[in-house]
C-alpha positions in Angstrom: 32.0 -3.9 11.2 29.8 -1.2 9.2 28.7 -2.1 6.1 27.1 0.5 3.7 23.7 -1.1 2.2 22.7 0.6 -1.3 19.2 -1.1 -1.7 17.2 1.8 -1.3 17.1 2.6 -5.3 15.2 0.3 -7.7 17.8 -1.5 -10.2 16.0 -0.6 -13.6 15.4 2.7 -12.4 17.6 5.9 -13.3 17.5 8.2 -10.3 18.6 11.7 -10.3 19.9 13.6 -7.4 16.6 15.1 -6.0 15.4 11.9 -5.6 12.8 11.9 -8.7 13.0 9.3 -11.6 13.2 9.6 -15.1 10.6 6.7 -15.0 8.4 7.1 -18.0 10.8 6.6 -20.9 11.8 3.3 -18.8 8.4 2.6 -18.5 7.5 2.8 -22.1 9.8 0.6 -23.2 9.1 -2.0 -20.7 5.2 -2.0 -21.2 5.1 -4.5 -24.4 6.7 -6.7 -21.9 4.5 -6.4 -19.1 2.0 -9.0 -20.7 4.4 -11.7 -20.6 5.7 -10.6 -17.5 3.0 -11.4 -15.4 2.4 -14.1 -17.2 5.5 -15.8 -15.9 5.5 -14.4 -12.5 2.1 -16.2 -12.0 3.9 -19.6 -12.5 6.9 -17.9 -10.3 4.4 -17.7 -7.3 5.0 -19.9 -4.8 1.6 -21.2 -3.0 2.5 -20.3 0.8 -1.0 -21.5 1.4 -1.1 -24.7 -0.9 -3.1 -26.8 2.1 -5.9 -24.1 2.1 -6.9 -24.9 -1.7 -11.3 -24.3 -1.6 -13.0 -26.0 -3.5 -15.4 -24.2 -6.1 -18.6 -23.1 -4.2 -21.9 -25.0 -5.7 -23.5 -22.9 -8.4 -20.7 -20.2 -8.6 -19.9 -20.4 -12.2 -17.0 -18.4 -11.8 -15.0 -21.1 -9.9 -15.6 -23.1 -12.9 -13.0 -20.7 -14.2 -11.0 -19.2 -11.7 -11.1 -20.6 -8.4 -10.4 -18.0 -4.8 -7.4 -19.5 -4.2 -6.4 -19.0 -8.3 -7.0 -15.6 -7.7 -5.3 -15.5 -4.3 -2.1 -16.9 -5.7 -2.8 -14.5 -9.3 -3.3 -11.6 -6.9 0.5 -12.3 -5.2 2.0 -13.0 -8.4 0.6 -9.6 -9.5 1.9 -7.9 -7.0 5.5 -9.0 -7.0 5.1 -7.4 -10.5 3.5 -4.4 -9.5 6.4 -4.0 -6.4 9.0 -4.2 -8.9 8.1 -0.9 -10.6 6.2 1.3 -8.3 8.0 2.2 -4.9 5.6 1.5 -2.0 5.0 4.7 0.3 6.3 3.1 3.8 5.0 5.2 6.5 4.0 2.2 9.1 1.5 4.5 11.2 -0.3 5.1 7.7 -0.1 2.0 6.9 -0.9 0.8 9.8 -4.1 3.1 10.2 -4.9 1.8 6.4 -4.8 -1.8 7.2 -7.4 -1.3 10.5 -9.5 0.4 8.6 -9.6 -2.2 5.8 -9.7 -4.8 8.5 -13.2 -3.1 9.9 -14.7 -2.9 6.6 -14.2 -6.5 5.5 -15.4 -7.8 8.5 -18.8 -6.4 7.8 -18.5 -7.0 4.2 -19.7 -9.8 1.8 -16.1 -10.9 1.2 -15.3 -14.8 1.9 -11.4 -14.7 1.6 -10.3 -11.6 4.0 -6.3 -12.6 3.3 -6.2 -8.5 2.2 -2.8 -7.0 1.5 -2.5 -3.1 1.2 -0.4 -1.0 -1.5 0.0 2.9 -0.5 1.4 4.7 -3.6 3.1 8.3 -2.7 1.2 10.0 -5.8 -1.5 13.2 -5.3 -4.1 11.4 -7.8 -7.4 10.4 -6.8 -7.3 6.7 -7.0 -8.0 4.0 -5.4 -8.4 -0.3 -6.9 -8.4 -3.4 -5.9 -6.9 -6.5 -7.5 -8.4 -10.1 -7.3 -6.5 -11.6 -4.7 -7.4 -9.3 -2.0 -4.7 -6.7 -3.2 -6.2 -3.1 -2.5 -4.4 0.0 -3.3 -4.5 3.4 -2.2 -3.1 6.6 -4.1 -2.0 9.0 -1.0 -4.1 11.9 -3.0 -7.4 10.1 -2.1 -6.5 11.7 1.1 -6.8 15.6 -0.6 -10.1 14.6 -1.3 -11.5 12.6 0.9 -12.5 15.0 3.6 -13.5 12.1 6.7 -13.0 8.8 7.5 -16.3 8.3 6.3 -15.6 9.1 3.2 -12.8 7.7 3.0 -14.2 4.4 4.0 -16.6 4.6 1.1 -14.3 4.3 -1.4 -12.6 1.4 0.2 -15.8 -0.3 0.7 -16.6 0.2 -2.4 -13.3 -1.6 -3.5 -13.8 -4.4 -1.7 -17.2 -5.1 -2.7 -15.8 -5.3 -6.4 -13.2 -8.1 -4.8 -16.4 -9.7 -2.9 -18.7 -9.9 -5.8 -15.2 -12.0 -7.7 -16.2 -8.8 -10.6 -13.2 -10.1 -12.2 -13.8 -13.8 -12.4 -17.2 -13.0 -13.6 -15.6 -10.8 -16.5 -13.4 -13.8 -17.6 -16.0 -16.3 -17.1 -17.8 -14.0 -19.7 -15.5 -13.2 -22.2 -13.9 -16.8 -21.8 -10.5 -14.9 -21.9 -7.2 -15.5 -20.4 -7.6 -14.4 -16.7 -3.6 -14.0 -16.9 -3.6 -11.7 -19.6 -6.4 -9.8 -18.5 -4.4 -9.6 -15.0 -1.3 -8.2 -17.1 -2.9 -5.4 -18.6 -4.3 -4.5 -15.2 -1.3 -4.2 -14.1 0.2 -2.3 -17.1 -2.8 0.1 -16.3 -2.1 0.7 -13.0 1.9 1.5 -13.1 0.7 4.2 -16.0 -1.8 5.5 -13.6 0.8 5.6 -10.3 3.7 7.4 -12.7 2.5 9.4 -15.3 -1.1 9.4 -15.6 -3.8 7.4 -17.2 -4.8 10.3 -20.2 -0.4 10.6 -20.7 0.1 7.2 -20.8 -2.6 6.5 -22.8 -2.0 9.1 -25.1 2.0 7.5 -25.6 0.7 4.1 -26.9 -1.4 3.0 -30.0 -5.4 3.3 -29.6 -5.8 -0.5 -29.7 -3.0 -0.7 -26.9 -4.4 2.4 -24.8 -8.3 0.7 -25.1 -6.9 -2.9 -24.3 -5.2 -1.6 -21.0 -8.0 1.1 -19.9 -11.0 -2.2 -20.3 -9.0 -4.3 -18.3 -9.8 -1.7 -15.5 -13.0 -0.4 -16.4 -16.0 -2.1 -14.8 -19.8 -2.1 -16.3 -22.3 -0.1 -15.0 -23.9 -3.3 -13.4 -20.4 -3.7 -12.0 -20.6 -0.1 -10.0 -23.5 0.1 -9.5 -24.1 -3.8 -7.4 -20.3 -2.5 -5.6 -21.6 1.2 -4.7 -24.7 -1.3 -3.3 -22.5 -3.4 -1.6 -20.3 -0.9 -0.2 -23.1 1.5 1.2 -24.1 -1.7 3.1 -20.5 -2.5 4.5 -20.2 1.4 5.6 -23.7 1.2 7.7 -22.6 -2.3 8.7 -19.2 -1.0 10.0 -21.0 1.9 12.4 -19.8 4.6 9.5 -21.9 7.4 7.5 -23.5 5.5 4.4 -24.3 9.1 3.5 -20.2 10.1 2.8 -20.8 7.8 -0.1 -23.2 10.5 -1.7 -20.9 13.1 -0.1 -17.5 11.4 -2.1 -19.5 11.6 -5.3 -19.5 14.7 -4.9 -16.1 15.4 -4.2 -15.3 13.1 -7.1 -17.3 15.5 -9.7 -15.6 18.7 -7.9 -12.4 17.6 -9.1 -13.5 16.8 -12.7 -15.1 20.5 -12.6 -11.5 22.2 -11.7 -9.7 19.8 -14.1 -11.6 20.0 -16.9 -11.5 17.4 -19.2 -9.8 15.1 -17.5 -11.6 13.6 -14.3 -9.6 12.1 -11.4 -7.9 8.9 -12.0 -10.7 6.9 -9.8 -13.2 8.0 -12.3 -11.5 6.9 -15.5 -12.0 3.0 -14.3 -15.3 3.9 -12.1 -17.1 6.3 -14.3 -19.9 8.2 -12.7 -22.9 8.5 -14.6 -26.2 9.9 -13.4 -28.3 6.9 -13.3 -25.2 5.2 -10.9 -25.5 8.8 -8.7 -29.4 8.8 -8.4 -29.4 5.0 -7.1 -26.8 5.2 -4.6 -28.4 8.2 -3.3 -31.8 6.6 -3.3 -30.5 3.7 -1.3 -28.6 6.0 0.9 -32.0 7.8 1.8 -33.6 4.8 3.3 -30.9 4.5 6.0 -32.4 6.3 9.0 -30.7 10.2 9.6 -28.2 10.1 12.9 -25.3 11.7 14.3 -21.7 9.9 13.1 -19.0 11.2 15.1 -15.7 12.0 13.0 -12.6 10.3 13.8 -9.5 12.6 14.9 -7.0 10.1 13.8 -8.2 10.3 10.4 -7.5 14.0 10.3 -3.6 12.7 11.5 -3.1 10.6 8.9 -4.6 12.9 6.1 -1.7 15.2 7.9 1.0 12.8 7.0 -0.4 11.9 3.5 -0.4 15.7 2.5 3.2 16.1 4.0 4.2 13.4 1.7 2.8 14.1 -1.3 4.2 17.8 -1.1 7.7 16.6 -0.9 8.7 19.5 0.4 8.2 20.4 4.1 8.3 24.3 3.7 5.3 24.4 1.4 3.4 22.1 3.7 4.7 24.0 6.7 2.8 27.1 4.9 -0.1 25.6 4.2 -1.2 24.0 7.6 0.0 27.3 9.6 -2.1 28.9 7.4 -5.3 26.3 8.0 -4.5 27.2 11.5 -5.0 31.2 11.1 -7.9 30.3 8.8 -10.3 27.4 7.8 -9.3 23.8 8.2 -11.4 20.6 8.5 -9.4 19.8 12.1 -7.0 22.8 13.8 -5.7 19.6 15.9 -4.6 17.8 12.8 -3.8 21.1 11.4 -1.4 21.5 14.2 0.0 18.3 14.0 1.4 18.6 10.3 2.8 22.0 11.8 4.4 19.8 14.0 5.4 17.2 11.3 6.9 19.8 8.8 9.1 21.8 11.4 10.6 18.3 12.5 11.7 17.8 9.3 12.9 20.9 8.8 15.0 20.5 12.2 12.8 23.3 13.9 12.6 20.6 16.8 12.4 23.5 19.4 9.4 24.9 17.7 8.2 21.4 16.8 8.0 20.7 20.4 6.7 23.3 21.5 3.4 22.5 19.0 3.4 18.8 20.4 2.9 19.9 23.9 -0.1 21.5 22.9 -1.4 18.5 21.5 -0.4 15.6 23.8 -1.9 18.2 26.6 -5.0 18.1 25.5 -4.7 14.1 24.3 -2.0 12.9 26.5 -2.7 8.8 25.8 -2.9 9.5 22.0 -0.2 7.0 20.5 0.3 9.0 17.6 1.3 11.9 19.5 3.6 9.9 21.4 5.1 8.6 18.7 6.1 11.8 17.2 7.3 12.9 20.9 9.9 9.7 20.5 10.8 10.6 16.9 11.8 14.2 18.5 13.7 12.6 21.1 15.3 9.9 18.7 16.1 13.4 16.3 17.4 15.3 19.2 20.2 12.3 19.9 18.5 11.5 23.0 18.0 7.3 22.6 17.8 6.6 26.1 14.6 8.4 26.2 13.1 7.3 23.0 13.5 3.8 23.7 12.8 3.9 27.6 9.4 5.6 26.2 9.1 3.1 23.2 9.2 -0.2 25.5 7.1 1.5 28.0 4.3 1.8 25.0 4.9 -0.9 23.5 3.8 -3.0 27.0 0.8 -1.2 26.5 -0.1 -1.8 23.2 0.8 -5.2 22.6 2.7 -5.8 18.9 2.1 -2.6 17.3 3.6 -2.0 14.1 4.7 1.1 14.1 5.7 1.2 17.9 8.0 -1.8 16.6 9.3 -0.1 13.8 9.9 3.1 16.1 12.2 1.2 18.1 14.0 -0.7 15.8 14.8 2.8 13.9 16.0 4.2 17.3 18.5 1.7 17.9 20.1 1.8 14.9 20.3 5.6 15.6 21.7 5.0 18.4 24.5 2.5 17.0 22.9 -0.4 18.5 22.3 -2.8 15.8 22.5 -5.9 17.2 19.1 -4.8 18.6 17.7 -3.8 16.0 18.5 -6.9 14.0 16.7 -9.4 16.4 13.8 -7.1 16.8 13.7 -6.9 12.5 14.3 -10.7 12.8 11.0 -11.2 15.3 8.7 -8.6 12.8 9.8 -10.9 9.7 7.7 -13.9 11.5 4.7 -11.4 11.8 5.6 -9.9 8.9 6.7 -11.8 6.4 5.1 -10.5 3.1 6.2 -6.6 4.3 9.1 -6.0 2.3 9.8 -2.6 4.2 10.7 -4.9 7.0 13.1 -7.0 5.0 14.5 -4.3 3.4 15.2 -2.6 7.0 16.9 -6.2 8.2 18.6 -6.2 5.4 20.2 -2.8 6.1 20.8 -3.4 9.8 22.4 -6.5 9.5 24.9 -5.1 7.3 25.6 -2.4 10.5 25.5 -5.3 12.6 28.2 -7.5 11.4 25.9 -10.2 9.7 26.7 -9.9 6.3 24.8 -13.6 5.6 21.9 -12.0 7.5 22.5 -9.3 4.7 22.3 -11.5 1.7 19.4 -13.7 3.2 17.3 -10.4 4.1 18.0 -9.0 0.8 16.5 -12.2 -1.0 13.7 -11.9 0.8 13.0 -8.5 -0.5 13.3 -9.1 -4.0 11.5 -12.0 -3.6 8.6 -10.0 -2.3 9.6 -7.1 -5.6 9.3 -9.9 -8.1 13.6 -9.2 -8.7 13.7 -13.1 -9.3 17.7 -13.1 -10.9 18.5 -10.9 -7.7 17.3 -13.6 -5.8 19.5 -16.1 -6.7 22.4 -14.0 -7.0 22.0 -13.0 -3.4 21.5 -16.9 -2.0 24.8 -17.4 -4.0 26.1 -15.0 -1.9 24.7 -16.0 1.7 25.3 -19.9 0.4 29.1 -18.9 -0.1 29.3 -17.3 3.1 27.3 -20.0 5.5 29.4 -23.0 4.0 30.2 -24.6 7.0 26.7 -24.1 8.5 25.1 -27.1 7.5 21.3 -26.6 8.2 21.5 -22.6 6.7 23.2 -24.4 3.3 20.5 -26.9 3.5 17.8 -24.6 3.1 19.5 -22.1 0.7 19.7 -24.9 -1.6 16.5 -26.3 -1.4 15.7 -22.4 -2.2 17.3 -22.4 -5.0 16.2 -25.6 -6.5 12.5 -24.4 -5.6 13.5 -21.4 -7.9 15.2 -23.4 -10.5 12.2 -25.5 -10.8 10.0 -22.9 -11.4 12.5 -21.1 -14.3 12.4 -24.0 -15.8 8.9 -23.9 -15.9 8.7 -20.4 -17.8 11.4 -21.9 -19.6 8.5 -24.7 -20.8 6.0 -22.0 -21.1 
């Protein structure tokens, strides 16, 4: 039985047939709302952790306020809420390459709790922040600027030391304020920021409302400057260039010199004075001078980011034939969104003629190989793509996106029973990925399981912070798995878990 899924659009969104939103109007209504919103959704978090609860450290003043795990279950909480109205960018080799990177950092960082998860947000601003909670997101346009890894991995380093240092804790346990509400207008910040801009969004509320939101963000100089100290450290730690930290600064006031007034959207929460330039580049200079070698896969993935935020593949196609005939930080990576934007233009002939180059000269590269099996899975020709997918996947363990590559090839290829227990398997290794419950959700319907459907589908608003949907679509698996004892069983210990907890914002 096929069954149609329509869960790609957001609810309380109003789509248009190009695919872009009419989001701000939405979004202006709903931001006096976002206060409480949060609010609730922190008592709607369910601890998935409760039997890790630390206790405060001895002499952290902070804890006395907020404890790690407090801010763990905040974070999640915050997220839900942030999920439910911003679309996450779901590329899983860029996210994948995202989450190592992270991964690398905060091992040589200062940062106790390394339970990290990753936003990517398809919008060509400079931004990057992190959330306590060990939520760290990553506007795709960090990727224009950012010209290394290096670089790159100074502004995440930089993020994390903010989330190592607990800056946020430390604000509340200063201003004695309500770490919720102070969460809320983060979060009110950030959606502004990911959709219309800070300076626009700003500029459509009242001063107070505008100043309330943008301090909720904004960290003190001491704030910067002990994070660009921090991070300059975890770079060098991490075998990376503590000098791209200088060199991002300077990237960072290049872009405020070609925009004018307004400076990147990193910049507005992180401002850049002189005095925070002239000590990171003093501490930079007493790290001894040596060769760091720049990462090719990098240069990939800045590839895909760029091919995303165009949103249109001609353009990009344009642009990276040109870096070719010209100047370009990588002609392999240039060659490689070539490659990218003639695939999705179905120019697979040309497409694959521009691969060969590639996997040629790097014949074991798995990102290369990957984009060989999406030509194959374009071209109809599943056999191939998934004789090559297992084959790599043997190779390199659980990958992600080799996991995901399959799963989308046998639903191409109309086998979606397959595809189902593979989605099934990543939800045990995934379970906080909504991408991965959202593609159950759709395969199940393809495969006959319309329980599996309703179940998947729960998961996903769960993981959006769509409570009401929830229910709805538990009512809907419960009605369906009636005579399956154990499955009803633990719907309706579901739903009385989320009962419990509306009636608790009900008491709020």
């Amino acid at each position: 039985m096929n069954l149609v899924i329509e869960i790609r659009y957001h609810p309380h969104r109003q789509y248009y047939s190009d695919g872009s939103t009419d989001f701000y109007p939405v979004l202006i209504r709903r931001l006096t709302q976002l206060y409480t919103a949060v609010i609730l959704l922190a008592m709607l978090s369910v601890p998935s952790q409760a039997g890790n609860i630390e206790l405060p450290s001895l002499g952290d003043t902070t804890s006395a306020i907020i404890s790690q795990q407090q801010e763990y279950e905040l974070g999640q909480a915050w997220l839900r809420a942030y999920r439910s109205r911003i679309p996450e960018y779901n590329d899983p080799l860029l996210h994948s390459y995202l989450e190592q990177l992270l991964i690398k950092l905060a091992s040589h960082s200062q940062l106790d709790d390394h339970r990290l998860s990753l936003v990517a947000i398809n919008n060509p601003t400079m931004n990057a922040f992190a959330v306590p909670g060990g939520i760290i997101g990553v506007h795709l346009g960090l990727f224009r600027y950012a010209k290394s890894e290096h670089q790159l991995a100074s502004v995440l380093a930089h993020e994390l030391a903010h989330l190592s240092q607990r800056h946020f804790a430390r604000r509340v346990a200063e201003q004695r304020k309500n770490s919720v509400a102070t969460m809320a207008g983060m979060l009110a910040s950030l959606v502004l920021a990911a959709t219309v801009g800070g300076d626009a969004g700003m500029a459509a509320m009242t001063a107070t409302q505008a100043a309330s939101m943008q301090n909720s963000l904004r960290y003190s100089r001491q704030n910067e400057q002990e994070a660009d100290r921090l991070g300059i450290e975890t770079v060098y730690a991490a075998g990376m260039d503590p000098s791209a930290v200088g060199a991002m600064f300077e990237e960072m006031l290049r872009a405020t010199r070609y925009t004018g007034s307004k400076p990147p959207e990193f910049l507005l929460t992180h401002p850049l004075t002189e005095s925070r330039v002239a000590d990171a580049n003093s501490r930079i200079a007493q790290y001894p001078l040596k060769h760091y070698p720049d990462n090719l896969e990098y240069h990939l993935m800045r590839a895909r980011a760029m091919l995303a935020i165009d949103r249109n593949p001609a353009a990009s196609l344009n642009r990276f034939q040109s870096e070719l005939n010209g100047d370009t930080l990588s002609r392999e990576a240039s060659r490689y969104g070539t490659v990218l934007a003639q695939a999705e233009l179905g120019e697979v002939k040309k497409a694959r003629e521009g691969l060969a180059i590639l996997l040629k000269e790097s014949p074991d590269s798995l990102t290369y190989q990957l984009e060989d099996i999406t030509l194959d899975r374009q071209e109809g020709k599943f056999v191939n793509a998934i004789e090559k997918n297992q084959q790599l996947l043997r190779l390199h363990g659980n990958s992600y996106p080799l996991r995901m590559s399959l799963a989308e090839t046998y639903l191409k290829a109309n086998r979606f029973t397959e595809s189902e227990q593979l989605l099934r398997a990543m939800t045990r290794d995934y379970p906080d990925t909504a991408y991965v419950w959202f593609q159950l959700a759709e395969v199940s319907g393809l495969a006959g399981n319309i329980a599996g459907v309703h179940k998947a589908r729960a998961q996903y608003y769960l993981l959006n912070g769509v409570f009401d949907k929830v229910r709805e679509q538990l009512g809907y698996a419960r009605k369906l798995l009636v005579h399956d004892f154990k499955e009803v069983a633990i719907i309706d210990q579901q739903l009385r878990d989320l009962a419990d907890l509306e009636k608790k914002m009900e008491n709020f």
